[in-house]
N, C-alpha and C positions, 0 to 999 in steps of 0.2 A: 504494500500500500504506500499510498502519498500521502507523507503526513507533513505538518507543521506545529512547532512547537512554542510559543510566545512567552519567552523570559527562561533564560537560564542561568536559574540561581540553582539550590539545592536539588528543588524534585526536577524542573525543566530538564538541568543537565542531564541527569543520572536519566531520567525518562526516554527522552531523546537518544543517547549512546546506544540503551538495552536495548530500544524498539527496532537501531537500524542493526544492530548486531544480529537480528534475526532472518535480516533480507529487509526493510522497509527501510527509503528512502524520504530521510527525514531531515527537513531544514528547520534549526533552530532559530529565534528571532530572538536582537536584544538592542534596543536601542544604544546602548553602550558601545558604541566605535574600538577605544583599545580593547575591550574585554573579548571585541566580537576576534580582531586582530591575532591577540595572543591564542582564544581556542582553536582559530584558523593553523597555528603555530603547534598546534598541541599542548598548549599550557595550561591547566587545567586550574581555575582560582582555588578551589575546593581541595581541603585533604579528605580523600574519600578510596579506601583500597581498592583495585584494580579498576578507575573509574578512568585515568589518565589510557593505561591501557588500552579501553575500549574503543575511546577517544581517536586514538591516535590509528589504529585498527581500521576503522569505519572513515573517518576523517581520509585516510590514503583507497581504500575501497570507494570512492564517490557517494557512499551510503549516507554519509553523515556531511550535513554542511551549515556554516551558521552565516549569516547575515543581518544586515537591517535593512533591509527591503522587505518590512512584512506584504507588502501590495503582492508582490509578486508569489512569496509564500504561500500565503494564503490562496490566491487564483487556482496555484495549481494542486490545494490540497483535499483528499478526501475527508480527511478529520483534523481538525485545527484543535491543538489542545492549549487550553491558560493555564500556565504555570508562573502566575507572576507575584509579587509579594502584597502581603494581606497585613500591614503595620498594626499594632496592637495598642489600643489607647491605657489610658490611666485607667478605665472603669473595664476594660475586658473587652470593649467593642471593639470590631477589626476595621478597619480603613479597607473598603474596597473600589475606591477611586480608580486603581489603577485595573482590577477584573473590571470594570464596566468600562473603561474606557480600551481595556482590549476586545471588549463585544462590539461595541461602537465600531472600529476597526475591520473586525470579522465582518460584520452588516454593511460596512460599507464598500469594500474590498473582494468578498466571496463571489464569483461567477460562475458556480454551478451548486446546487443541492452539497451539502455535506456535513456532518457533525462537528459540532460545538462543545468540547468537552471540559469540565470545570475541573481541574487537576490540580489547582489550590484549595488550602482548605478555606472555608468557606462557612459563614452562619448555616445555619436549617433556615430552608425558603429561599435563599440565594438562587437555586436556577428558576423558582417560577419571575423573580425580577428580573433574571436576565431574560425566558422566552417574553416576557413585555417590552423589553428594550429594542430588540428582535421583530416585533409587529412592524409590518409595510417592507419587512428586504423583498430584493426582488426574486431571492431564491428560497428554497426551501433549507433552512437549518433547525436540523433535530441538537435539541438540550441534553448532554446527559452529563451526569455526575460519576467521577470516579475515582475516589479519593486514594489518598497514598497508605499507605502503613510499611515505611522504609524507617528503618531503625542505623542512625546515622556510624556508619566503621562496619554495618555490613551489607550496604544502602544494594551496590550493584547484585549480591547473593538473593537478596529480599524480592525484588524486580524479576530475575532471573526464574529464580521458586518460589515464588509467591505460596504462603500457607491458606490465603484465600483471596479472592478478586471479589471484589467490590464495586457494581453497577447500576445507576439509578436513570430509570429513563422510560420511554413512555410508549413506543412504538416496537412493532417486529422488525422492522428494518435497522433500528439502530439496535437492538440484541443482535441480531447477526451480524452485524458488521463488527461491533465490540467482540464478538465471539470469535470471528476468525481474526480477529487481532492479537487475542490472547491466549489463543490457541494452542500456539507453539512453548508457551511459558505453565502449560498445567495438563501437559502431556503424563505427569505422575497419578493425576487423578484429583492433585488438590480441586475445591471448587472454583465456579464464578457463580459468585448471589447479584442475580437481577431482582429489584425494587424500583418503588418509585423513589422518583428523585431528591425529597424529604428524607425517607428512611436511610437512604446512601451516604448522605451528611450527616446524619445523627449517627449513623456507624462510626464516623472516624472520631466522634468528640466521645462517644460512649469510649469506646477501646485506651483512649488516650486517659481518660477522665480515669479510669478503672484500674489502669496500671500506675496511674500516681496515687491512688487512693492505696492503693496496696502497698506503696515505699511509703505514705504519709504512717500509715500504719504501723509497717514495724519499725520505726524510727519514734512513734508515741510513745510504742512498748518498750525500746529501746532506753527512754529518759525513765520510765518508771522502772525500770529492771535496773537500774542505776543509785536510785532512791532505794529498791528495797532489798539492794546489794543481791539479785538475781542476775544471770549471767545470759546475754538476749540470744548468743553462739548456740549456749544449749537448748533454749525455749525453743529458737528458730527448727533444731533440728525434730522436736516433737510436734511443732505444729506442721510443718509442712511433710512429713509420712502422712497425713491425712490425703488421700486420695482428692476429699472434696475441694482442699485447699491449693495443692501445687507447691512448688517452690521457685518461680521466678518472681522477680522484681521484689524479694521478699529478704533482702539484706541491709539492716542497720546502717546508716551512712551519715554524712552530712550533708544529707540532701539531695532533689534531681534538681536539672536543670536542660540547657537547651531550648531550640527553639517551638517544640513542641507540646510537651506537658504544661509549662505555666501557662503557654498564652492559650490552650484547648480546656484547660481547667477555669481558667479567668472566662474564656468562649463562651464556657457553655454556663455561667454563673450570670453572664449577660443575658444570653436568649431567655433563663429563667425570669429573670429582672422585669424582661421585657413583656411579660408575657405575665405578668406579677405573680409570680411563683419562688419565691427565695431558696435558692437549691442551700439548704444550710450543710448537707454534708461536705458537697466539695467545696464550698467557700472554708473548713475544716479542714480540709486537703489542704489548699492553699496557703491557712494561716500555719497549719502544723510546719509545712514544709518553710517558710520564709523562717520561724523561731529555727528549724533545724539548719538552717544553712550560718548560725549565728554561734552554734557548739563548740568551733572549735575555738572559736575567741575568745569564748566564756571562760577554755578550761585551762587558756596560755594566760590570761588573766588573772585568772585565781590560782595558777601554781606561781608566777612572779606575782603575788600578793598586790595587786594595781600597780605596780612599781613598773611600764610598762615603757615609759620614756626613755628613747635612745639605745632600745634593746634592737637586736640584728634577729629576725625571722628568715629562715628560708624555708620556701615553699615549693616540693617536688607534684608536678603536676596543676595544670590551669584548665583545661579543657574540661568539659563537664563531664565528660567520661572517654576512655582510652578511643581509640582509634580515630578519633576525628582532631580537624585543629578548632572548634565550635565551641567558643566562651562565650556565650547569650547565655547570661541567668546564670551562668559556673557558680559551686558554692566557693570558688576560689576566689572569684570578683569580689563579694562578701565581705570574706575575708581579708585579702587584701585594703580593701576602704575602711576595717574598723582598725586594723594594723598601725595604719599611715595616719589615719584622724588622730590614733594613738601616739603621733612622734615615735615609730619604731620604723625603722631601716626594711625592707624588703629585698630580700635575694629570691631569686625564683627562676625553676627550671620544669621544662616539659618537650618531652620530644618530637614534638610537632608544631604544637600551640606559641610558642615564643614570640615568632613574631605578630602575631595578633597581640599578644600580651603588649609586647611593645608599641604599638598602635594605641591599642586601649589606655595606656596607663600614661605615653610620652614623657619619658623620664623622670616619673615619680617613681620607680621600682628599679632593679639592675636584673638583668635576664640574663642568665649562662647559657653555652653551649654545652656544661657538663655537668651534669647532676653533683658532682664531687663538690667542684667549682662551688659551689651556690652552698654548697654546705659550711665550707672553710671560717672560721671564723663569728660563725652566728653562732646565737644565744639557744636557739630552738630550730627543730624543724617538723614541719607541716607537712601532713602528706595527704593530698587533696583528691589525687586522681588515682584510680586503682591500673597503672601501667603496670605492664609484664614483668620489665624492668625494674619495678620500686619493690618487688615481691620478694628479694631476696639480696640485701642491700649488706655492703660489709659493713659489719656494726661495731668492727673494730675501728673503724675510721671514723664513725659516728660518734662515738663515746669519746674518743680523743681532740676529734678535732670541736663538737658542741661544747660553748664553753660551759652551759650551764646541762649539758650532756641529759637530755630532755626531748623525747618524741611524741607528737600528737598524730595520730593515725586515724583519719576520718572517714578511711574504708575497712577497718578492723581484717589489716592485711597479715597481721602476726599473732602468734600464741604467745598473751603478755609476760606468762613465766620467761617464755626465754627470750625474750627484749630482755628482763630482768636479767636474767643471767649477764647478760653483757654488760650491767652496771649502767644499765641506762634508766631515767624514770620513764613511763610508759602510759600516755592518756589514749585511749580508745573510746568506741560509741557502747554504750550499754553493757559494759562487762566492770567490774569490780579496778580500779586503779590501783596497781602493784607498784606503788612507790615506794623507792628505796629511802 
């Protein structure tokens, strides 16, 4: 098929690469001139595992090509999808300025029949505004919705095998044509659930809503396992043998973050709003989750007794979780701003994320290229993000070179006896503090 892809940012790109990786030749749109340039180039803006690859693959096979000439895109595509950004206000509402002004576009542009797919996420009711917008084209385009569920560091595997496809729309023409779209991608057996276009959207804010409610959760029980000297390692492991329960998204931390949980939690707290229904659970979510991204300060706080001025932090990992370089909402950010509010020094390393760090912060922090590096010398360190790499750290150099020979572990990546053993004091999430 001829596709066209509008905005490549996170899902556009990753969307785009998969679809022509399969034989569809697809032109991505971005108004952005260098960005369109550098992916012409192979340069991918995104740390995303094998996503560069596909890129570059498809990009050398004529399959994949980007541009700004949406006019032309568009003309010649069977299905135009919007993948463009949905900014997130102070109350949870999303800015969809730019989805309607990419329909505007599609309607104005489209010269034959073709689908119109909503591939940002999006309020519930978003595609019946957009088939209104859509009234008087002079072709026929069917609406449909089809939301992402790509989990960022395994975004291109997710796409590839989808554990289920998600379709909202209104006709037999556009199921079949979404059908042999994705056809090739659930040759395993996984499903496609066709709905209407309502249900399709309220699938991605449900899924989202549900796996944050599940990290707010053991993170509640994490603070109170804390309080009544219960240990959340071993809770965790009798509650999740319950078949009913599972054991994902179900580990103590300091918090989620990314671009997708807070603003789909905050989403969908709006359409309740809206609609004068006060979703109190996940507004619960939200609040547990913003206290828990404030733990580890609390407890580099209270072991320097507030004495916190002119102390050296470093902080291994920024990114809100391993494989991505994606600090929107990081419990690191957090962190780092109650650090620095504090008159304390930041050293901070992560093996991908750096340079966003450095972007984000502009030389209010010192970023290393080596984990070691960012250790040397500080007072404490912080270990933010659960990398492969921080999983088995020489803690003979920790303990020598921390001058106050002190670890806060905000992914309860060690067994605190033996941090202890190495003479080091040892803060984790929900487990009893073996300070020496």
């Amino acid at each position: 098929m001829r596709l066209c892809v509008l905005g490549t940012g996170y899902v556009g790109l990753v969307a785009g690469a998969c679809f022509s990786d399969s034989g569809n030749h697809v032109i991505c749109v971005d108004l952005d001139k260098d960005k369109v340039e550098r992916l012409e180039a192979g340069i991918v803006p995104i740390f995303e595992p094998g996503l560069e690859e596909l890129v570059i693959r498809n990009t050398k096979a004529n399959r994949l090509e980007f541009s700004t000439d949406s006019a032309s895109a568009i003309a010649g595509a069977q299905i135009v999808f919007i993948a463009v950004g949905t900014p997130s206000g102070k109350d949870g509402s999303l800015d969809l300025k730019y989805v309607f002004e990419a329909v505007k576009t599609v309607k104005e542009k489209a010269e034959k029949d073709l689908l119109l797919v909503l591939k940002s996420t999006v309020p519930v009711g978003t595609a019946t505004k957009v088939r209104e917008l859509l009234i008087g084209s002079n072709v026929n385009i069917e609406v449909v919705s089809n939301p992402e569920f790509l989990k960022e560091g395994t975004a291109v595997n997710d796409f590839l095998r989808p554990e289920r496809v998600v379709i909202g729309c209104q006709t037999a023409n556009a199921r079949r044509v979404m059908s042999d779209l994705y056809a090739p991608y659930v040759r395993s057996g996984n499903p496609i659930y066709f709905m209407d276009n309502s249900s399709a959207e309220m699938a991605k804010y449900a899924a989202n809503a549900f796996l944050a409610m599940k990290i707010s959760f053991i993170n509640e029980l994490a603070s109170l396992s804390e309080k009544v000297g219960a240990d959340i390692q071993e809770v965790r492991k009798a509650l999740v043998s319950d078949s009913r329960i599972g054991n994902k998204f179900l580990y103590a931390g300091c918090g989620y973050g990314g671009s997708c949980f807070p603003k789909d939690v905050q989403g969908l707290i709006h359409v309740g709003n809206q609609f004068g229904m006060p979703l109190e659970m996940f507004r619960a979510v939200h609040e547990v989750n913003e206290k828990q991204k404030t733990v580890i300060f609390e407890k580099i706080r209270k072991h320097f007794k507030g004495d916190l001025k002119g102390k050296t932090v470093a902080i291994w990992g920024l990114s809100f979780k391993p494989m991505t370089d994606d600090m929107r909402e990081a419990p690191s950010v957090s962190l780092i701003n109650a650090l620095i509010e504090a008159q304390c020094k930041v050293k901070a390393y992560d093996p991908v994320a750096s340079h966003e760090a450095s972007k984000l912060f502009e030389g209010r922090i010192e970023v290393y290229e080596n984990a070691y590096d960012a250790v040397s010398g500080a007072d404490a360190l912080a270990i933010m993000t659960e990398w492969n790499e921080f999983r088995s750290p020489d803690f003979e150099f920790l303990k020598t070179n921390l001058k106050s020979a002190v670890l806060f572990d905000g992914r309860n990546l060690f067994n605190p006896e033996s941090v202890k053993a190495y003479g080091l004091n040892y803060y984790c999430i929900g487990r009893p503090d073996p300070v020496l």
